[in-house]
RODO-2510 file (C-alpha; in nm, 4 decimals, decimal comma):
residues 400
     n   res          X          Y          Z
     1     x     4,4938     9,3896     4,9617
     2     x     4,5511     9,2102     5,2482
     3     x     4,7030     8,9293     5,0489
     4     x     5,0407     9,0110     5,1286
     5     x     5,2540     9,0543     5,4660
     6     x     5,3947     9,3446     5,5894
     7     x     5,6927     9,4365     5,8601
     8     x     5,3498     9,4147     6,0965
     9     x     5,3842     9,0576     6,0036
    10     x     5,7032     8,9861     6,1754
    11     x     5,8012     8,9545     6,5251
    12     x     5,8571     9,2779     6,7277
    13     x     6,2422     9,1307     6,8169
    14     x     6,4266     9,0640     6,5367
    15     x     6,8163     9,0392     6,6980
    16     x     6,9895     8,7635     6,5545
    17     x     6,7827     8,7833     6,2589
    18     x     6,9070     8,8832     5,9016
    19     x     6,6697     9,0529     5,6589
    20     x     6,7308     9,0595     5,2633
    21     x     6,6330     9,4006     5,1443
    22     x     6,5653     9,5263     4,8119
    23     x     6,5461     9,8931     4,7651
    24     x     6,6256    10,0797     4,4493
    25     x     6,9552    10,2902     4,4932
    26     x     7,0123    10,3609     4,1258
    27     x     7,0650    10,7406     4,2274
    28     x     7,1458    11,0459     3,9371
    29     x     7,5166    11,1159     4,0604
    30     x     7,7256    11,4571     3,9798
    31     x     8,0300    11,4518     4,0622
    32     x     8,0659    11,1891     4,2922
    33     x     7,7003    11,2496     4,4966
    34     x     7,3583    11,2010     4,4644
    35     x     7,1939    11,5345     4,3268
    36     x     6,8798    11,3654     4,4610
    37     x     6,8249    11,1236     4,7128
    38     x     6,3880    11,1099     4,7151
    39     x     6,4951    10,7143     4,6720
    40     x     6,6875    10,6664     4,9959
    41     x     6,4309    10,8590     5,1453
    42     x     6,1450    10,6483     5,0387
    43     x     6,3030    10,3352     5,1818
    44     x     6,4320    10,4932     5,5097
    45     x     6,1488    10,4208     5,7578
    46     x     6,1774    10,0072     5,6438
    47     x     6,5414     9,9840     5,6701
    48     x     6,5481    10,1751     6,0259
    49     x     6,2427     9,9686     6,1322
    50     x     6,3694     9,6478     6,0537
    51     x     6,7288     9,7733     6,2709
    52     x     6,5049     9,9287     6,5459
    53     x     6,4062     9,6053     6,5731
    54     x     6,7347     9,4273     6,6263
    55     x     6,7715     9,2528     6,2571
    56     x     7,0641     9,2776     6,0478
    57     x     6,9856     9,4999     5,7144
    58     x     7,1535     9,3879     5,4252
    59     x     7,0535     9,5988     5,1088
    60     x     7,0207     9,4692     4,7619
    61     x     7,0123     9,6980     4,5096
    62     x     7,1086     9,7681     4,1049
    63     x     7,3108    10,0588     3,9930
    64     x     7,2674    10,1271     3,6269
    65     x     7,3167     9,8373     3,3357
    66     x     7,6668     9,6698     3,4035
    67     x     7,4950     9,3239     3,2113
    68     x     7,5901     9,1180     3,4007
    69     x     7,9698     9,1913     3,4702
    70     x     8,1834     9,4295     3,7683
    71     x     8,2408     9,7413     3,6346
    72     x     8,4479     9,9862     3,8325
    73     x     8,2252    10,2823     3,8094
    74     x     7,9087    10,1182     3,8502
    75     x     7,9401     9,9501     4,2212
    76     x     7,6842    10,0576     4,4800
    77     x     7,9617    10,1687     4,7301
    78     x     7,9649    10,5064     4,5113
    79     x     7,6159    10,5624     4,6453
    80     x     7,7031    10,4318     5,0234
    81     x     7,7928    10,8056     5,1098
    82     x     7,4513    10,8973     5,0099
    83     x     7,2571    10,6315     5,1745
    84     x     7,5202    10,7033     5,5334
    85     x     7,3590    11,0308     5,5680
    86     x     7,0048    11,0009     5,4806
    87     x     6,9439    10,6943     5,7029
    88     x     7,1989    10,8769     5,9800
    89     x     7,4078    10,5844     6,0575
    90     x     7,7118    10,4348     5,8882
    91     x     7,6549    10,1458     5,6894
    92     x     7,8936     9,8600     5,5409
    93     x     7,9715     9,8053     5,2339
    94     x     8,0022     9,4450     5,0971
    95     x     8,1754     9,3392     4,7901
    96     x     7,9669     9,0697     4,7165
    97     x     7,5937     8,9423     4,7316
    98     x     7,6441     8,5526     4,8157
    99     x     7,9144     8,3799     4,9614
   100     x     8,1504     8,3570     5,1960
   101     x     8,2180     8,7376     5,2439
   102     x     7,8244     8,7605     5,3105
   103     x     7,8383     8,5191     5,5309
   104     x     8,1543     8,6392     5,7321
   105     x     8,0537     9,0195     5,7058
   106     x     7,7359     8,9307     5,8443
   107     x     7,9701     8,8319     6,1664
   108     x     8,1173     9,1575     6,1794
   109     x     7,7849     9,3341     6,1503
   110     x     7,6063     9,3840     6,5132
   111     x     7,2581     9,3674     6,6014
   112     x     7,0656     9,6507     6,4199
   113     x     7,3419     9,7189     6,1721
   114     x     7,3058     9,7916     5,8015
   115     x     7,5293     9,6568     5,4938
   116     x     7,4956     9,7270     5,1452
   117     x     7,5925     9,4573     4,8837
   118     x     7,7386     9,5315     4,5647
   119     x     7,5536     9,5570     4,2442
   120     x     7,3065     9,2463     4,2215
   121     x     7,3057     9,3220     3,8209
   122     x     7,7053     9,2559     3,8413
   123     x     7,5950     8,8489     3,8008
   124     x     7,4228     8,7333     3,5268
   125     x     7,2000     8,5677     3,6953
   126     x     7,0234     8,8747     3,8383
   127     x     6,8648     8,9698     3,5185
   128     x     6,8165     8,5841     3,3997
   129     x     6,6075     8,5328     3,7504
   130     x     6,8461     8,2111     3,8041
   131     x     6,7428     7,9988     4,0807
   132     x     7,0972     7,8944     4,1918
   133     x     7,1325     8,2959     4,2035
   134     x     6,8459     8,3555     4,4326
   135     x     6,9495     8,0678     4,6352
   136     x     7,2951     8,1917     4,6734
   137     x     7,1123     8,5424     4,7840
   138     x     6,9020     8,3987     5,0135
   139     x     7,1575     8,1230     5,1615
   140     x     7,2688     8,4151     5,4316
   141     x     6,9372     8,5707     5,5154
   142     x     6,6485     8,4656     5,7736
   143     x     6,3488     8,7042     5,5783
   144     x     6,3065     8,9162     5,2587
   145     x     6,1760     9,2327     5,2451
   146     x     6,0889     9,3796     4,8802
   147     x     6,0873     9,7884     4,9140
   148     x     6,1263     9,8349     4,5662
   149     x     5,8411     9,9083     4,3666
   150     x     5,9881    10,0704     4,0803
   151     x     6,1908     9,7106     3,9836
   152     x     5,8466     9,5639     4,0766
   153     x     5,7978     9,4699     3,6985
   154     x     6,1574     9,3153     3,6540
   155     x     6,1190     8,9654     3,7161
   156     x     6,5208     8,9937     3,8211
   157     x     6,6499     8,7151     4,1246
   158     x     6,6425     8,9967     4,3494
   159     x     6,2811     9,1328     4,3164
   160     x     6,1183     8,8024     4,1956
   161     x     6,3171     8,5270     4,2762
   162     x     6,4182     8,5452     4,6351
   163     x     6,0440     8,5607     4,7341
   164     x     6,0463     8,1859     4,6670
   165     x     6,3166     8,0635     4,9209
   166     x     6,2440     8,3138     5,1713
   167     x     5,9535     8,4252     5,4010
   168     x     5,8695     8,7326     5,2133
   169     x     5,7565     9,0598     5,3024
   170     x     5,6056     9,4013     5,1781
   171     x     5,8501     9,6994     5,3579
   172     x     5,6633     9,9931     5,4086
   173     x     5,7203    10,1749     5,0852
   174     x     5,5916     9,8723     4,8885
   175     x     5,3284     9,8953     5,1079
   176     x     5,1790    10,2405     5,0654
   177     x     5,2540    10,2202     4,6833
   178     x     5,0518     9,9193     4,7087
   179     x     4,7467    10,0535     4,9216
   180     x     4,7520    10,3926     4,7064
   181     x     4,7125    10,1546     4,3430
   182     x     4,4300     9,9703     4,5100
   183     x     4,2788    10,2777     4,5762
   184     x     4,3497    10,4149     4,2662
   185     x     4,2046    10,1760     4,0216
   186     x     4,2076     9,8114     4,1635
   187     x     3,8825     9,8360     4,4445
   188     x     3,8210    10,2768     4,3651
   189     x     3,5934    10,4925     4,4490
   190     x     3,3402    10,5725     4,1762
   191     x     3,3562    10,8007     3,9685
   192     x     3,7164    10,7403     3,8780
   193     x     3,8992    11,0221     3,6436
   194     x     4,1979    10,9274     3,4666
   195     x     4,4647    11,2115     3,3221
   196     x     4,6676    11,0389     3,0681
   197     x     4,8995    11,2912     2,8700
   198     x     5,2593    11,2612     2,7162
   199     x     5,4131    11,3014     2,3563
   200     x     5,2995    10,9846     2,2006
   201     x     5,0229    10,7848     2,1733
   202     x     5,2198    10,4789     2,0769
   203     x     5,4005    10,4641     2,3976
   204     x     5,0436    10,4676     2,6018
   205     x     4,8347    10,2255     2,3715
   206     x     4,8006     9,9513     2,6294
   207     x     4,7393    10,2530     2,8830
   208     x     4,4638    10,4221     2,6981
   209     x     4,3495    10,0393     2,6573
   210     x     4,2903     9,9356     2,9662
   211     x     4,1753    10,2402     3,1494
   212     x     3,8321    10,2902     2,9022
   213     x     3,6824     9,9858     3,0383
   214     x     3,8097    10,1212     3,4144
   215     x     3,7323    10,4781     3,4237
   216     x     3,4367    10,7061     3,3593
   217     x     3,6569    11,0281     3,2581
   218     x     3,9459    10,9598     3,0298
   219     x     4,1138    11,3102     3,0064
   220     x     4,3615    11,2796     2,6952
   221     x     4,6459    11,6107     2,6986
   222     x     5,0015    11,6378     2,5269
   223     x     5,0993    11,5474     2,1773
   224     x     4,8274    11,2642     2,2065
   225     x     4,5890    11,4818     2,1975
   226     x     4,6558    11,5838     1,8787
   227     x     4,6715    11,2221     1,7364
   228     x     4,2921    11,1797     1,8608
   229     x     4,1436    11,5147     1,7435
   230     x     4,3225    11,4157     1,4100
   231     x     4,1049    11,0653     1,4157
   232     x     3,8258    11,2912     1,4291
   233     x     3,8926    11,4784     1,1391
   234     x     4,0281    11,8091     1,3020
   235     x     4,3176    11,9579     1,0871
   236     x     4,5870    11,9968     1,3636
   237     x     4,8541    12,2042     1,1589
   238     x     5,1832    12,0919     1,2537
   239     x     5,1469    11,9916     1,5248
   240     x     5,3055    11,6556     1,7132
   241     x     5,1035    11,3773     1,5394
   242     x     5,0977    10,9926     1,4603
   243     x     4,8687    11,0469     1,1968
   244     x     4,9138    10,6407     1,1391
   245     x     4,7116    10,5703     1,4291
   246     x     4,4445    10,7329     1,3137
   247     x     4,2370    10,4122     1,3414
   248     x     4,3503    10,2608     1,6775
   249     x     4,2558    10,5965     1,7962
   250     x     3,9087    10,5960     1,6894
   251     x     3,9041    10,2623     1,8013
   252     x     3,9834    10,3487     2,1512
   253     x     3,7099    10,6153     2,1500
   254     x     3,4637    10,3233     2,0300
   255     x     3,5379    10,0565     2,3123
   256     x     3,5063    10,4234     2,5695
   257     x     3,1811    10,4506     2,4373
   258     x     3,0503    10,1237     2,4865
   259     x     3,1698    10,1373     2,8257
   260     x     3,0214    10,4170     2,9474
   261     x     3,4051    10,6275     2,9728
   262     x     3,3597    10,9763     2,8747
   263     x     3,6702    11,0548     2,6418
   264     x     3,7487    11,4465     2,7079
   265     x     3,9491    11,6055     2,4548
   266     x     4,0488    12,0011     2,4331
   267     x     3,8444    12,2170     2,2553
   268     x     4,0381    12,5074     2,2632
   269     x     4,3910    12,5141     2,2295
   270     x     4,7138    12,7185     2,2746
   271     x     4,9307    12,7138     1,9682
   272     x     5,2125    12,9055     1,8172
   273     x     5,3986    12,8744     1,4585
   274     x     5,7658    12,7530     1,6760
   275     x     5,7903    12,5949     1,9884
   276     x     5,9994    12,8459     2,1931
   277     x     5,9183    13,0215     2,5465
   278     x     5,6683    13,2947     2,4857
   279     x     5,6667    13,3121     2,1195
   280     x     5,5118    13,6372     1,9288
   281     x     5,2743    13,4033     1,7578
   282     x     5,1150    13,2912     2,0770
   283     x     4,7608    13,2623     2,0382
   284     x     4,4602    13,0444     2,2088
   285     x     4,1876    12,9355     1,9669
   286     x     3,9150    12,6673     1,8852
   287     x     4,0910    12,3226     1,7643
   288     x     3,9055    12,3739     1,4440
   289     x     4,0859    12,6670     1,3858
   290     x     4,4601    12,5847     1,4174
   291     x     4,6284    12,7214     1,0593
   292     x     4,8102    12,5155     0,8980
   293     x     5,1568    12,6875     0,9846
   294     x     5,0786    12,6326     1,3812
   295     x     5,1435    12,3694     1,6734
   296     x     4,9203    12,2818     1,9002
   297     x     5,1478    12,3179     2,2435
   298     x     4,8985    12,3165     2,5140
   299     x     4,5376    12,3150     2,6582
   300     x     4,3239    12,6002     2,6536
   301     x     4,1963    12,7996     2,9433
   302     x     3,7973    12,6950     2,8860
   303     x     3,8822    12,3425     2,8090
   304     x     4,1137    12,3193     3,1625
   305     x     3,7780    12,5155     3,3127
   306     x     3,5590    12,2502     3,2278
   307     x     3,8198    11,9727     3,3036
   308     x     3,7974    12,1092     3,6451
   309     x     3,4287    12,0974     3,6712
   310     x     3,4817    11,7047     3,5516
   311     x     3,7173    11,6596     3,8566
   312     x     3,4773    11,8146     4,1260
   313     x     3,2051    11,5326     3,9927
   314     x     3,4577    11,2594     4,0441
   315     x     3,6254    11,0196     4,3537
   316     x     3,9383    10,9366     4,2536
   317     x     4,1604    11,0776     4,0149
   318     x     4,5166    10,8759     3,8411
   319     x     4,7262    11,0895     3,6422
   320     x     5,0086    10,9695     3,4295
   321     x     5,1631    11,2722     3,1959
   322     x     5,1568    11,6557     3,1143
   323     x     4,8544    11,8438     2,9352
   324     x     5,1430    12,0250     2,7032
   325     x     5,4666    12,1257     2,6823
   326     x     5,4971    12,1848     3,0589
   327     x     5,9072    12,2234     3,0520
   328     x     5,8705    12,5536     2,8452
   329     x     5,6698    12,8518     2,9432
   330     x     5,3892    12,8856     2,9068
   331     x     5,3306    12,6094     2,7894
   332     x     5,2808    12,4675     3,1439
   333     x     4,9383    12,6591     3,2408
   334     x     4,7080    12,3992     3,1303
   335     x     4,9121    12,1168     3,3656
   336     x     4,9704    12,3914     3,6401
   337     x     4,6052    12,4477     3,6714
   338     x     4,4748    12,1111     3,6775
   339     x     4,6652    12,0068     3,9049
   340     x     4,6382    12,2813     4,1603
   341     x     4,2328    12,2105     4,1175
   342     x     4,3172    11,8444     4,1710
   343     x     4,4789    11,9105     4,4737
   344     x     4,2879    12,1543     4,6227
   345     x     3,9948    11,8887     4,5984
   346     x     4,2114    11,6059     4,7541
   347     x     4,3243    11,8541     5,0507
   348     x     3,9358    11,9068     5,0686
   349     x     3,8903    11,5479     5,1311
   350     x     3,6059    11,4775     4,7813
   351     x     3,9124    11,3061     4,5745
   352     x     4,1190    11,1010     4,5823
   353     x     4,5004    11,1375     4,3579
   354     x     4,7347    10,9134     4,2797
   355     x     5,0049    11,0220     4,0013
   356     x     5,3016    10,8490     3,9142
   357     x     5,5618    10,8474     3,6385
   358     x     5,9198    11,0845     3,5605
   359     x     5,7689    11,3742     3,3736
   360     x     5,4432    11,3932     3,6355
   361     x     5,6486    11,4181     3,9216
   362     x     5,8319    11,6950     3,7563
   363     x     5,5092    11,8399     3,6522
   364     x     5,3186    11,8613     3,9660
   365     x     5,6494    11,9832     4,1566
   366     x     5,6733    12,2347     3,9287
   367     x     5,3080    12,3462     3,9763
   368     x     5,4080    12,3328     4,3772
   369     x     5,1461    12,0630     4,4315
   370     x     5,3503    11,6955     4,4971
   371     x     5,2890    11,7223     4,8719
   372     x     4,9365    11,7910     4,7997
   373     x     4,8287    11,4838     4,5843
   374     x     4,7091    11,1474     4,7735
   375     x     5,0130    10,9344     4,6734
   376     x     5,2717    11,0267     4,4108
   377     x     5,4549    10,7489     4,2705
   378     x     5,8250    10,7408     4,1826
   379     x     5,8527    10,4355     4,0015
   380     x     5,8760    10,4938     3,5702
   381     x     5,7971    10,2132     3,4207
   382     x     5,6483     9,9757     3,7267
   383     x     5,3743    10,2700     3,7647
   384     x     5,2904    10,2707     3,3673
   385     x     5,2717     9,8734     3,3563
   386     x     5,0672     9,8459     3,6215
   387     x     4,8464    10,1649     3,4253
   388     x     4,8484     9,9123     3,1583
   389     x     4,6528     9,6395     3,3839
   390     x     4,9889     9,4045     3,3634
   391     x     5,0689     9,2047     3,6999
   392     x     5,4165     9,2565     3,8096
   393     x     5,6189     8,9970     3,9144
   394     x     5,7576     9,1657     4,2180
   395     x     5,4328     9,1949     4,3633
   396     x     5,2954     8,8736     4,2117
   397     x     5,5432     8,6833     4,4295
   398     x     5,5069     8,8911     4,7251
   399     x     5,1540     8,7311     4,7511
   400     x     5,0445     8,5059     5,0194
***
């Protein structure tokens, strides 16, 4: 891991210096402010590092899909508020992101100062990774610093591109995010569990793919679930099933088998005849006995038991999805208690747990255990790509 440089890398003055930063700012606004700023926070300790340091910050970031063209309600100066009072300091906002205003705002800005460009995704050549773009970017800065993980996969000018014309750098969010996957499932601990859950198996193919030949426990929950005890011939009712991938599932449990990866599917099940908080016709039973009228919505209480017992034999855990329904009570028990086990091992010291993705953030705040998990990632998509095995190009070209 030690293939790429850090902020350790650079000298400890930095005045006169200007560093490129990439951070991802694409906030959910309401009414005019962020309703949550985890983002800002994330990239806080790099961008007041870098300005303890003496360097000017400039930030590059995207705010939503403008494709390629200014669009009045999708400039990053609506988030600048935002960004002010997390970091603490006011920052600058700068209508451009090459050019002459760069260059003559950067004269304004004093040593240790922050400015935020506007939308990189405002050009066209952001998203076409255009040299003559990058070079234009990285015409007024000294250093780049990528703390965006999440655009990690987006081989964009501004998390790809720069790292060509610029001495490049990790910042310290990239960094952990970086240290925690390496942990996870690039150089882990042995044995390795992996939690994959989620509606559909379609969206998790290359997932479910590459982790057999990775992991020794390969816990399948959610509406996947169903499409694998389906494959093997178990009459799921009507439940959430791709019954047309019948095959590839069986398929999947064939290459786990010749690996040595343990494929743990539930064997009981909670299920009700409509998918509604607390139903009447709430009932836990054996997956061979779901009637035909019924929907499989969660785990059952002996199956999350002995997934449990599979977690206490293991080193490292990833987790990417819910066990069931988790938004709608109760369907969240099976997720809820899995992952307070989880973390009560990793507070323990025995495991190590990384988890990443939108509805597993949700899911382990909502069972109270985020702060209690080894590393929980942020990023969507960067975090399932890399689950897939693919090399991003953000990282790729951070590489030394």
């Amino acid at each position: 891991m030690a293939n790429f440089k850090t902020l350790d890398d650079l000298p400890a003055d930095l005045t006169g210096k200007v560093a490129l930063v990439r951070v991802d700012l694409n906030l959910p606004m309401k009414d005019g402010s962020a309703t949550d700023v985890t983002r800002v926070e994330a990239v806080k300790p790099t961008i007041l590092e870098l300005s303890g340091k003496g360097a000017k910050v400039l930030l590059l970031a995207h705010y939503g899909r403008p494709k390629g063209q200014r669009h009045s309600t999708l400039s990053t100066s609506f988030v600048q508020g935002d960004v002010d009072k997390v970091l603490g300091k006011e920052i600058m906002f700068i209508p451009e992101v090459t050019g002459p205003v760069v260059e003559q705002s950067i004269g304004i800005l004093g040593a240790g100062d922050v400015g935020l460009l506007d939308n990189v995704r405002f050009w066209p050549g952001e998203e076409g990774n255009d040299p003559a773009f990058a070079q234009g970017i990285a015409a007024n800065g000294d250093f780049y610093v990528n703390d965006a993980f999440s655009a990690a996969h987006r081989a964009h000018a501004s998390t790809e591109g720069l790292a060509h014309y610029l001495p490049a750098y990790a910042g310290r969010a990239m960094e952990a995010e970086l240290k925690a996957l390496e942990a996870a499932l690039g150089n882990p601990e042995t044995p390795v569990a992996a939690v994959v859950g989620g509606a559909k198996v379609s969206t998790k193919l290359d997932v479910l793919a590459n982790l057999v030949g990775k992991v020794q426990h390969l816990i399948i929950g959610g509406g996947m679930a169903n499409t694998f005890l389906a494959a093997k011939g178990v009459d799921v009712g009507k439940s959430l099933c791709e019954h047309d991938l019948a095959d590839t599932a069986r398929r999947i449990m064939d290459e786990a088998s010749h690996a040595g990866c343990t494929v743990h599917l539930p064997y009981d099940v909670v299920v009700a005849q409509e998918f509604a908080a607390h139903p009447s016709s709430l009932r836990t039973c054996n997956v061979h006995e779901v009637a035909r009228g019924e929907m499989i919505l969660d785990v059952g209480p002996l199956a999350v038991e002995a997934l449990g017992d599979v977690l206490k034999t293991c080193r490292t855990l990833v987790w990417n999805g819910p066990l069931g329904a988790f938004e709608t009570e109760p369907f969240d028990a099976a997720t809820v208690a899995l992952a307070k086990t989880a973390a009560a091992l990793t507070q323990d010291g025995s495991l190590i747990s990384v988890a990443g993705g939108g509805d597993t953030v949700a899911a382990l705040a909502h069972a109270g255990v985020k702060d209690d998990f080894t590393f929980v990632s942020t990023a969507g998509g960067a975090f399932l790509e890399w689950m897939e095995g693919k090399q991003l190009p953000g990282v790729a070209a951070l590489k030394a």
